[in-house]
MARPAFI-870771 format. One line per field, with one value per residue (C-alpha): residue in one letter; x, y, z. Coordinates in steps of 0.1 Angstrom, whole numbers, m for minus. Example, Ala and Ser with C-alpha at 12.3 -4.5 7.8 and 13.67 -1.06 7.14 Angstrom:
# residues 2
type = (A;S);
X = (123;137);
Y = (m45;m11);
Z = (78;71);
# end
This chain:
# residues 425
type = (X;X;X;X;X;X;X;X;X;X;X;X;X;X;X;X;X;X;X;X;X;X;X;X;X;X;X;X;X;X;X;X;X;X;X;X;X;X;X;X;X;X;X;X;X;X;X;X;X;X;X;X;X;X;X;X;X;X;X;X;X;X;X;X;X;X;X;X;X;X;X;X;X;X;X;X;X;X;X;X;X;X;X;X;X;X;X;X;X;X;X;X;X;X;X;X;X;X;X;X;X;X;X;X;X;X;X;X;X;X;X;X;X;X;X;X;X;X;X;X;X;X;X;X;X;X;X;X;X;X;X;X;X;X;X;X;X;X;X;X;X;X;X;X;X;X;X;X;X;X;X;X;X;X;X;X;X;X;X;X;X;X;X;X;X;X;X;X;X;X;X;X;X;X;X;X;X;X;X;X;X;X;X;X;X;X;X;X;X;X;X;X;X;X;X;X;X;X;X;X;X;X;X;X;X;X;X;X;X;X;X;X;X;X;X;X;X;X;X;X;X;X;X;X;X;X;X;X;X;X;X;X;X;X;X;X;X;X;X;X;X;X;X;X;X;X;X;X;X;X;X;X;X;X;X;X;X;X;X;X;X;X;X;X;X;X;X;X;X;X;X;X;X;X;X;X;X;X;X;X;X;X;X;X;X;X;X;X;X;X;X;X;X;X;X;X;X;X;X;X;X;X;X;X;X;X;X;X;X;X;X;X;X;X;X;X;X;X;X;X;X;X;X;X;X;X;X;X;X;X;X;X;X;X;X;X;X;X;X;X;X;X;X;X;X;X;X;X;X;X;X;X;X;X;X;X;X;X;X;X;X;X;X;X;X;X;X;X;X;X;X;X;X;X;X;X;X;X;X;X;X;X;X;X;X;X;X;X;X;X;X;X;X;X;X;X;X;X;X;X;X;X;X;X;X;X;X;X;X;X;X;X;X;X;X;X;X;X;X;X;X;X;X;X;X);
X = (m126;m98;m117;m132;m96;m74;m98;m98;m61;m64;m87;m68;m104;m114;m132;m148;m122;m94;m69;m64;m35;m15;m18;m14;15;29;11;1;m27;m26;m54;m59;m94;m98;m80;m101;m104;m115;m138;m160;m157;m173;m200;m212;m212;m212;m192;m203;m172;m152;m140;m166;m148;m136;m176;m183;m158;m167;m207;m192;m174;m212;m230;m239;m259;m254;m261;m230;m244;m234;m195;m167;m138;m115;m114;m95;m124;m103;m113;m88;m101;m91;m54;m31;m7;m26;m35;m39;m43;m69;m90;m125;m159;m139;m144;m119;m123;m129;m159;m178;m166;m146;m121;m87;m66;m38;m11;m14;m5;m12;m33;m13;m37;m27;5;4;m9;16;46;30;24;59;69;48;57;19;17;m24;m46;m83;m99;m134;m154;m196;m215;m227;m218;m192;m155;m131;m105;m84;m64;m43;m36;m6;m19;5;m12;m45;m54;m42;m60;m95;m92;m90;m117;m137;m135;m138;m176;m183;m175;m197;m221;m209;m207;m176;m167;m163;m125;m124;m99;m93;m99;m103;m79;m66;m78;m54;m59;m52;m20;m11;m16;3;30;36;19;4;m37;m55;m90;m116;m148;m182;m201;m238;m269;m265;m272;m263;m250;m258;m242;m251;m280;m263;m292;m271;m239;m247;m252;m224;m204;m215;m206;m168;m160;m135;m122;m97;m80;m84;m66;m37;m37;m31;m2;13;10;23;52;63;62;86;113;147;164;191;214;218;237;229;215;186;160;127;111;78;57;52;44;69;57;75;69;70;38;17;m10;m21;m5;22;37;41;78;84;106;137;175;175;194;186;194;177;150;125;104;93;95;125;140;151;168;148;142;115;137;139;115;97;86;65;69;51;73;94;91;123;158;194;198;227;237;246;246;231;204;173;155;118;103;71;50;56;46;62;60;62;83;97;63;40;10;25;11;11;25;22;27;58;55;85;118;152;153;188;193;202;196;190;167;167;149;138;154;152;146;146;116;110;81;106;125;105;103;98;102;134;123;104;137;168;196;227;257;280;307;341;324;310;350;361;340;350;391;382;359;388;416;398;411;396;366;359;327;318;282;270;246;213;185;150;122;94;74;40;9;m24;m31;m70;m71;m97;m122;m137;m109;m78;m59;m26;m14;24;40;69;89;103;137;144;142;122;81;59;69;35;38);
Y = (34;57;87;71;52;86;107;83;86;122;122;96;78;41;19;m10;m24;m14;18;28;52;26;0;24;34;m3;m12;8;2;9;13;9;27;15;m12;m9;26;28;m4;14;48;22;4;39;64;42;51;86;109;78;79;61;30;24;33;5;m21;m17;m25;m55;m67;m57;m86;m53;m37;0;m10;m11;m18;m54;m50;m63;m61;m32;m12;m43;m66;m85;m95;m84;m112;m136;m126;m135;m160;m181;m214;m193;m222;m242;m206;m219;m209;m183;m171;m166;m132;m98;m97;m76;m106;m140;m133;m143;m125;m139;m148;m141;m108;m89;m61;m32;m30;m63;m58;m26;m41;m73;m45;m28;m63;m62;m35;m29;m70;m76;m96;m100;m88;m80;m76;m62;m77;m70;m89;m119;m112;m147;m150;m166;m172;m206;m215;m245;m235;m254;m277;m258;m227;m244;m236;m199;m188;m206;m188;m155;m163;m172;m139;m119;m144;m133;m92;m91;m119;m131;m167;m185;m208;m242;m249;m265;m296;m278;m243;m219;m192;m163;m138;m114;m132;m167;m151;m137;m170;m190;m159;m154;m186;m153;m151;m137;m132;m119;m101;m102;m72;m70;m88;m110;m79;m103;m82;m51;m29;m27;m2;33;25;m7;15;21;m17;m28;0;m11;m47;m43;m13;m34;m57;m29;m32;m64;m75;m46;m66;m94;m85;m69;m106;m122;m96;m99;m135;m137;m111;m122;m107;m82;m76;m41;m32;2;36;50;77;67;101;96;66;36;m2;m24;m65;m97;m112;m103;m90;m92;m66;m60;m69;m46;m18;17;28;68;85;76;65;24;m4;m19;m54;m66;m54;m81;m64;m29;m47;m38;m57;m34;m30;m4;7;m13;m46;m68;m69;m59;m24;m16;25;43;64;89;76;59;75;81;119;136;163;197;234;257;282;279;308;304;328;311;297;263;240;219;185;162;141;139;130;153;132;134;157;195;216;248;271;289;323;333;338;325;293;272;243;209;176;162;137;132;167;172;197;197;230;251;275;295;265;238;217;203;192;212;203;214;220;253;264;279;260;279;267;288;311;289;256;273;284;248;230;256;247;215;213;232;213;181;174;139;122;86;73;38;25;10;m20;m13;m33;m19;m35;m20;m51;m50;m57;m59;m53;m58;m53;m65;m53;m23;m20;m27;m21;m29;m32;m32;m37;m7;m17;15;28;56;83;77;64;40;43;52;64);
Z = (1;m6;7;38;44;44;65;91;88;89;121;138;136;139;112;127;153;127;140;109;114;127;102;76;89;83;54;17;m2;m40;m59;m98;m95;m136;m154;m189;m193;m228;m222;m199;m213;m248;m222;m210;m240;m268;m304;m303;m312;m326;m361;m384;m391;m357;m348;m374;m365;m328;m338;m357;m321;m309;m328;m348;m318;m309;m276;m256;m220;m220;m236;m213;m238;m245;m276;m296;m286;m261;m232;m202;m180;m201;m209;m184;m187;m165;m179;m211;m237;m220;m209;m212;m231;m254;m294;m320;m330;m315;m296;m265;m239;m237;m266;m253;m280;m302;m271;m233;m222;m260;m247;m228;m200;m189;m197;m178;m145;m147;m149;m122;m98;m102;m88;m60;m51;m28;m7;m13;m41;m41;m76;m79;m103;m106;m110;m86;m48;m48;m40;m65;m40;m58;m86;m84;m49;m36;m7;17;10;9;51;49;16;27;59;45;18;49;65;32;25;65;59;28;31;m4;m10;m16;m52;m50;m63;m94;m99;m140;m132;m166;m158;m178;m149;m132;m99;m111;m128;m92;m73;m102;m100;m64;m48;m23;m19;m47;m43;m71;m55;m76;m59;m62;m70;m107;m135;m164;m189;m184;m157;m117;m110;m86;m63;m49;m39;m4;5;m16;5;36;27;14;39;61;26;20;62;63;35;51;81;65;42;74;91;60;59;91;91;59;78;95;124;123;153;160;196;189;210;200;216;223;215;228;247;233;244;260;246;264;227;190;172;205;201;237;272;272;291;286;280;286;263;272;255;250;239;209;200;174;146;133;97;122;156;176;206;231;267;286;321;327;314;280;256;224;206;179;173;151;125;144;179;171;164;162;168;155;176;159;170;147;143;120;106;101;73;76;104;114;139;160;173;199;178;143;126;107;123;160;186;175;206;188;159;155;142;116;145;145;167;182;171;194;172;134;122;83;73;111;133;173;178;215;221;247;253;253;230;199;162;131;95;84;50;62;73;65;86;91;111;138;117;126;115;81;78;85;63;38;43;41;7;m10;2;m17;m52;m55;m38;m43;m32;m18;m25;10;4;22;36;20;42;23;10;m3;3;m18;m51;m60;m100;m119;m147;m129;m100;m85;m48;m37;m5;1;34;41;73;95;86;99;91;61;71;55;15;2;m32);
# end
């Protein structure tokens, strides 16, 4: 998913009917590729290279088989699935002791890995979580849902069940819990949804011979669940009143309404007035009259003019607009350049090809002699400096997280400030 995901970023490629590029742009997806590291390493190589007595114990956990194939616990014998504080007292069908599966632990939240992934939930704050489970092909998708949320998470357990073919769980009216994705509903009241991929293996592990339908079958799970988180983003946002100029540094669409996605009308680069800024939507005044814009990163922008020179050591090439992924004009072979405008790190730079964008980290940016001297005169002349901390807004949200025994995604929503893009750590 990851590998397929970022190429068709690369390529500027479509999946399905998803432009990937653009929704990732607006939307992260984080992935926790293995919650229960040293529980699989355990399922797959059994105790060979382990101490003896932690050999010993493990077997013990094992119902004294050296056959690991069926464990589902960590290393401590508990199981992670059933250790979130989630209706952690009433968890069902559980022992009371280490074992390979359905050992709860001593207190909700004792093992590290769950600990690990509840710190991490919240800091990435998701809007929607997919956890990968195998095996079963089903969709866990409530957990004392509240009835006002009821509509919205059946709907998108309805389109997950139609994208893989999996069927969807009845809710239960006294649901066991203890899983990461009843944690997250109870948590954040956002939709959770645990995938079973695969035919039923019982306990043992999922044959490699499945992986190209189970592929096939969850390749849109990852964008759809982005879409979704942007949706549920946007909806949550309020407006902000700008009254500002900005440059419009390259076409985009001109919508009579908020979040439309197709009707619009093409806006030419161009200086507009902006008004107000809903999530990554901006209301603007343009030539073509009063409506909405959705720019990708660096489309948008308040230059700040300077005169200066830059001096490429390297070769670089420049853009069509502030935005590695923009429009390559050309390559600029190591020369002094002048100049014009400033964009966080980007310099607007005059070639003998025109006037376009390189990466001012690939250059050395040196300013005209008398303004080096003022600025000089002026640092020494400064015996004190107090700064004031300016409150800003941070609209990156998030998006989904899908965590679970074998795997985990996040997706976080990052709005557009500029000059900074989507935060995508």
């Amino acid at each position: 998913m990851i590998d397929t995901y970022a190429q068709a970023y690369y390529s500027n490629g479509p999946i399905a009917d998803y432009n990937v590029r653009s929704l990732l742009d607006e939307v992260s997806i984080w992935v926790v590729p293995m919650v229960n590291p040293d529980g699989v390493t355990l399922s797959q190589q059994g105790t060979a290279g382990l101490p003896v007595n932690l050999a010993q114990t493990l077997r013990r956990y094992n119902g004294n088989s050296t056959n690991f194939n069926r464990w589902k616990a960590n290393m401590q014998g508990i199981d992670l699935n059933r250790q979130y504080p989630a209706s952690w007292n009433t968890i069902k069908d559980t022992v009371k002791y280490p074992w390979y599966q359905n050992y709860k632990g001593q207190k909700p939240g004792q093992a590290p890995e769950v600990q690990a992934m509840m710190d991490f939930t919240h800091k990435v704050d998701p809007e929607v979580t997919i956890s990968y489970h195998s095996s079963g092909e089903i969709i866990f998708w409530h957990f004392n849902t509240l009835n006002s949320n009821l509509t919205r998470d059946k709907t998108m357990a309805r389109t997950l069940g139609n994208l893989t073919g999996y069927s969807l769980v009845t809710p239960q009216k006294n649901p066991s819990g203890g899983g990461y994705k009843d944690w997250f509903i109870q948590e954040y009241g956002r939709p959770g949804f645990t995938i079973e991929i695969a035919d039923y293996a019982g306990e043992s592990s999922v044959p490699l011979r499945q992986f190209s339908g189970i592929w096939s079958e969850n390749k849109e799970v990852g964008l759809y669940s982005a879409l979704q988180s942007y949706s549920l983003w946007l909806g949550k946002q309020k407006i902000q009143y700008l009254q500002q100029t900005m440059s419009l540094l390259a076409g985009t669409e001109l919508y009579t309404k908020l979040g439309a996605a197709a009707g619009g009308t093409n806006l030419q680069p161009q200086n507009i007035q902006v008004i107000a800024r809903k999530g990554d939507w901006y209301q603007v005044q343009a030539d073509k009259g009063l409506g909405w814009i959705h720019p990708s990163p660096g489309k948008l922008a308040i230059i700040e003019e300077i005169t200066a020179t830059a001096e490429l050591k390297v070769s670089a090439p420049a853009y069509t607009y502030p935005d590695a992924f923009s429009p390559k004009v050309t390559v600029l072979v190591p020369q002094t350049v002048q100049v014009s405008g400033r964009w966080g790190t980007w310099l607007l730079a005059s070639t003998p090809g025109g006037k376009w964008w390189i990466d001012g980290r690939k250059a050395e940016l040196k300013w005209p002699i008398e303004e080096a001297a003022q600025n000089t005169a002026t640092d020494a002349n400064i015996t004190d400096a107090h700064t004031t901390d300016t409150d800003t807004t941070d609209t990156n949200t998030t998006g989904a997280d899908t965590a679970g025994a074998d795997t985990a995604a996040d997706v976080e929503q990052s709005g557009q400030t500029p000059p900074a893009s989507a935060n995508t750590p």
